[in-house]
N, C-alpha and C positions, 0 to 999 in steps of 0.2 A: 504494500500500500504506500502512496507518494504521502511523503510529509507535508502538510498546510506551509504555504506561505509564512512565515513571520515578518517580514520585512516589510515595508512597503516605501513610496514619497514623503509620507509624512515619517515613519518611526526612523527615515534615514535622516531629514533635512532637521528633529529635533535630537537626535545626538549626536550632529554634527553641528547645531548649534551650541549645544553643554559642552562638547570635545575642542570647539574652534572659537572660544565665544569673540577673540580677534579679529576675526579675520573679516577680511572684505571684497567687493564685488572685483575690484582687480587681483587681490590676490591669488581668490579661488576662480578668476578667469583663466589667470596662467597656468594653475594646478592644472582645469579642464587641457589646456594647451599641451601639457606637458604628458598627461595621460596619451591624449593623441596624438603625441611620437612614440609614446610606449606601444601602443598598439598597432601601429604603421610598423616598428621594427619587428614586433612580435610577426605579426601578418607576411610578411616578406621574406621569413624564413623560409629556406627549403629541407626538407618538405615543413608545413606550420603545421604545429602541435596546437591541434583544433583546440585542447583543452584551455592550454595558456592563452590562447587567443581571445576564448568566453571570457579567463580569469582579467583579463585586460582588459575588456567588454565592461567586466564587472567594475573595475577601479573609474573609467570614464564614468558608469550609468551613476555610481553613488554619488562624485565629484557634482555629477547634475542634479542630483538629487538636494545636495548642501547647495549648490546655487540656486535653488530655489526659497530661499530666504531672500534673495533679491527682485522676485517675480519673474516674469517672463523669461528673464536669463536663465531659467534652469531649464523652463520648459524647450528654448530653443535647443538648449543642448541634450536635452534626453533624446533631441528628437533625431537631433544628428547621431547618436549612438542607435537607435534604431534602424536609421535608415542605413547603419553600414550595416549592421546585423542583417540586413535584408541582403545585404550583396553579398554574403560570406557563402560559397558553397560547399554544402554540406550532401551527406549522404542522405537519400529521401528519409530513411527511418529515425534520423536525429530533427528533433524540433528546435528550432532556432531560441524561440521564446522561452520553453522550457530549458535548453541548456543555459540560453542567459541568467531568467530568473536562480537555476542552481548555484550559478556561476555567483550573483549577487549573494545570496543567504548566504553560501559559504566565506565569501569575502570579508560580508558583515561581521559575520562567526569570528574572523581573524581579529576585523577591527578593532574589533569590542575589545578583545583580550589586551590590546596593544597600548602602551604606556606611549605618548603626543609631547610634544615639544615643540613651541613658537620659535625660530631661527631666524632673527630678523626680519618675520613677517611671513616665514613661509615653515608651515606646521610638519614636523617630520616623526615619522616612528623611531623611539627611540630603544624600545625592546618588542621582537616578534612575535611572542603569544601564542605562537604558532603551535 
């Protein structure tokens, strides 16, 4: 049986308000920026390990998820992490939606654990949790 959902827009953008209470619409514009080299590198491996590539799915979709404390900015950016989600080709019996969503819960799962630190304005982990 599939495990429910825990996650969602809102349980991500309010512990990433208590985790980030800093931070702000450019900084977490560049984070969005910076996720989206992480996942262009990831993606351009050969051959790309489909999995890493959700787990980088995963870091962009949350990073929109905390942008949305600023309104619309987040929603653009979820929307851009979808729309690449959409162009990933996958094997018919994987669901793009489904691997994502896994992709996030377990991400969040990490996040949680992880001890955060301000760096002149840009939030870093500072133990894995993992």
């Amino acid at each position: 049986m599939k495990q429910a959902m825990t996650e969602s827009v809102l349980t991500i953008a309010q512990w990433h308000e208590k985790t980030f209470p800093d931070a702000t619409l450019q900084t977490q514009t560049d984070k969005f920026a910076d996720e989206l080299k992480e996942l262009r590198a990831e993606m351009t491996k050969q051959p790309a390990d489909i999995e890493s590539v959700f787990m980088e799915l995963a870091d962009c979709a949350i990073v929109a998820c905390g942008l949305c404390r600023w309104g619309m900015a987040g929603a653009r950016a979820f929307a851009s992490v979808v729309a690449i989600t959409e162009k990933i080709e996958l094997p018919d019996d994987i669901n793009p939606v489904t691997m994502l969503t896994a992709s996030i819960e377990r991400k969040m799962e990490i996040n949680r654990k992880r001890i955060w630190a301000n760096d002149n304005g840009k939030y870093q982990h500072i133990e894995q949790g993992e």
